[in-house]
C-alpha positions in Angstrom: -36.0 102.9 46.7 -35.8 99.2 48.0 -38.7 99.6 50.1 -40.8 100.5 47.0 -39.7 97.7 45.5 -40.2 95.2 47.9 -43.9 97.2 48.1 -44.4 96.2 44.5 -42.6 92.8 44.6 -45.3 91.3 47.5 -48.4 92.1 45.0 -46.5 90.7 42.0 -45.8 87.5 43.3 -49.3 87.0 45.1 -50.7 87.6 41.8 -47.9 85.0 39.6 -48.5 82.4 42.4 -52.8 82.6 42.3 -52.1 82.8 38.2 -50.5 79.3 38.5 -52.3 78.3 40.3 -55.0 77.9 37.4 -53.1 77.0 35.0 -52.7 73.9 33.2 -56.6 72.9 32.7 -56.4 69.3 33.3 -57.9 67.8 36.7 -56.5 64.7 38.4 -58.3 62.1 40.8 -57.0 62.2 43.9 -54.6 59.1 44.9 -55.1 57.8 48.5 -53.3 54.9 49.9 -53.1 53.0 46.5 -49.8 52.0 44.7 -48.6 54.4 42.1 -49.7 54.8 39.2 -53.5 54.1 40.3 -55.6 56.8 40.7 -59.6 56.6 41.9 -62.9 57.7 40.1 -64.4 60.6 41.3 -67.9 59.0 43.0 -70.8 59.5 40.5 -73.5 62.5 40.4 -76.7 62.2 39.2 -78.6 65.6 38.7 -81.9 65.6 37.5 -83.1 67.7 34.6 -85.1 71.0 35.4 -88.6 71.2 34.0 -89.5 74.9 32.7 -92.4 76.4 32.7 -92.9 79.5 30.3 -94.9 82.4 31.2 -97.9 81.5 29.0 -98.3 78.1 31.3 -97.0 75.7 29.1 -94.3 72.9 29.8 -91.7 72.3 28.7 -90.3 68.4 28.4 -86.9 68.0 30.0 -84.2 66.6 27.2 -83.5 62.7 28.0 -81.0 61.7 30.3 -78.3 59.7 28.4 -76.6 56.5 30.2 -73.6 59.1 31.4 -76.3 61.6 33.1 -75.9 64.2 30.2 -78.3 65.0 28.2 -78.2 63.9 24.1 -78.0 66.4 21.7 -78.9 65.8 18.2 -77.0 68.3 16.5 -73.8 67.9 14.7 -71.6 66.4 11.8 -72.4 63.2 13.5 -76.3 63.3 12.9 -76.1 64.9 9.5 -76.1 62.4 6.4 -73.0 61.4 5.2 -71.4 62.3 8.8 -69.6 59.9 10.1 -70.2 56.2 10.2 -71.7 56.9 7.1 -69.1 55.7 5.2 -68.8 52.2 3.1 -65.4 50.2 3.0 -63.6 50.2 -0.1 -64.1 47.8 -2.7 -63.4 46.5 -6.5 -66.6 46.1 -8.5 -66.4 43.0 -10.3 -69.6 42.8 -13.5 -69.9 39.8 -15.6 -72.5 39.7 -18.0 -74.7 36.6 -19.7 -75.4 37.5 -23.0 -76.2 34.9 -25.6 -75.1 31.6 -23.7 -71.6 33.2 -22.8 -70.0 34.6 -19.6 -67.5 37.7 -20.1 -65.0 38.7 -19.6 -63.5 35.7 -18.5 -60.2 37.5 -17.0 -60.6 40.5 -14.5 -57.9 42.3 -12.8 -58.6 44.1 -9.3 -56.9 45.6 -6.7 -55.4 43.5 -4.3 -56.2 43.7 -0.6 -59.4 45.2 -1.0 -62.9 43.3 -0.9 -64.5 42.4 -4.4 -68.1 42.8 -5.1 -69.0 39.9 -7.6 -72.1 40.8 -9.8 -73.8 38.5 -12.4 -76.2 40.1 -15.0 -78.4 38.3 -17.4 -78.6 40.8 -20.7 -80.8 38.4 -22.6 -83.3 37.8 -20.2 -82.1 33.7 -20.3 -80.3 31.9 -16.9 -76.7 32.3 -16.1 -74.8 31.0 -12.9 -71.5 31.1 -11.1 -69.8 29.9 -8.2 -67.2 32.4 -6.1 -65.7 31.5 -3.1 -68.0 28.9 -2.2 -70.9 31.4 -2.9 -73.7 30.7 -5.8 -75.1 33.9 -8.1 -77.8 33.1 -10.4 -79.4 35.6 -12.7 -81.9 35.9 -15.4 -85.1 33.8 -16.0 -87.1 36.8 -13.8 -84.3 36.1 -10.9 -82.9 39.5 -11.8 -79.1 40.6 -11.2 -77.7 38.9 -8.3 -74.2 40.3 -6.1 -72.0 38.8 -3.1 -68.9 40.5 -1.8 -65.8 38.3 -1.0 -63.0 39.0 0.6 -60.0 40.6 -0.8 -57.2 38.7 -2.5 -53.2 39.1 -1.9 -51.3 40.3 -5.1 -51.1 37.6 -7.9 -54.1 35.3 -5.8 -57.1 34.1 -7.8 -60.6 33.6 -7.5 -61.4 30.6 -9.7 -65.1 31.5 -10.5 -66.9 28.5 -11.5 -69.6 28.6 -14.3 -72.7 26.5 -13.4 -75.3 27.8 -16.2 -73.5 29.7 -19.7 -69.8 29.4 -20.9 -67.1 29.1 -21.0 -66.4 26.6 -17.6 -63.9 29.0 -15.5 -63.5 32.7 -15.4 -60.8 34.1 -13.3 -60.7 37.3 -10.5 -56.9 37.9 -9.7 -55.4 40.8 -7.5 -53.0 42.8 -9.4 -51.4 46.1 -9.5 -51.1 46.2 -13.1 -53.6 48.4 -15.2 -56.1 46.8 -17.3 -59.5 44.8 -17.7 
């Protein structure tokens, strides 16, 4: 009996030894004479493309190589619209409106730490202006709507916002947690 299983314990541990030997997936570059913890590249391949040739004696285009020596595919969540980098940062929308000589709302509350997109609109057609953050809008008198983004404001900060063209003199842009206009 222990000669049948030292028969069956030789082909048991060939095959446990060549099964570990494939495991763990990752590959390593080979360290040689370098201090530890430095390892070296693998040297660089370049293979070129094969060129097929269909049996009605068309060609076929290889696909272009791509700076790493692959070839590019186009295919993907990365390619489709609204994949990824596709995206816009978050933002408050900020809209004050000219309408008969006057500026509103004079007081807007947005988030805080988040970029503001400052937009002026002329309702009557006549010529309104502000000043935010060192940055003009003008709009109306066939200018049309003008816009600027600004950076975002710590909680409680203000934009003081200028009024070049309407009324009243100041409006205000503070960062605030609270809910409301």
């Amino acid at each position: 009996m222990r000669f049948e299983l030292r028969a069956l314990a030789a082909p048991a541990l060939i095959a446990a030894a060549i099964g570990a030997g494939g495991c763990g997936g990752e590959r390593r570059a080979a360290t040689t004479g370098t201090s530890p913890g430095t390892t070296t590249a693998p040297a660089a391949t370049s293979t070129a493309p094969a060129e097929t040739t269909p049996a009605d004696g068309t060609q076929t285009a290889p696909a272009a190589p791509t700076a790493t020596g692959g070839t590019e595919t186009t295919t993907g969540p990365e390619s489709a619209p609204g994949g990824a980098g596709d995206e816009e940062a978050a933002r408050s929308e900020v809209e004050f409106e000219g309408e008969g000589g006057r500026i509103t709302p004079t007081r807007v509350r947005v988030a805080p730490f988040i970029q503001i997109k400052v937009e002026l609109k002329s309702k009557d057609g006549r010529h309104y202006g502000i000043v935010v953050a060192g940055k003009r809008l003008d709009a109306g008198l066939g200018r049309g709507d003008s816009s600027v983004t600004v950076p975002g404001l710590r909680q409680e900060k203000s934009y003081n916002v200028r009024v070049t063209a309407g009324s009243p003199s100041r409006l205000t842009i503070v960062a605030s947690s609270e809910p409301g206009p």
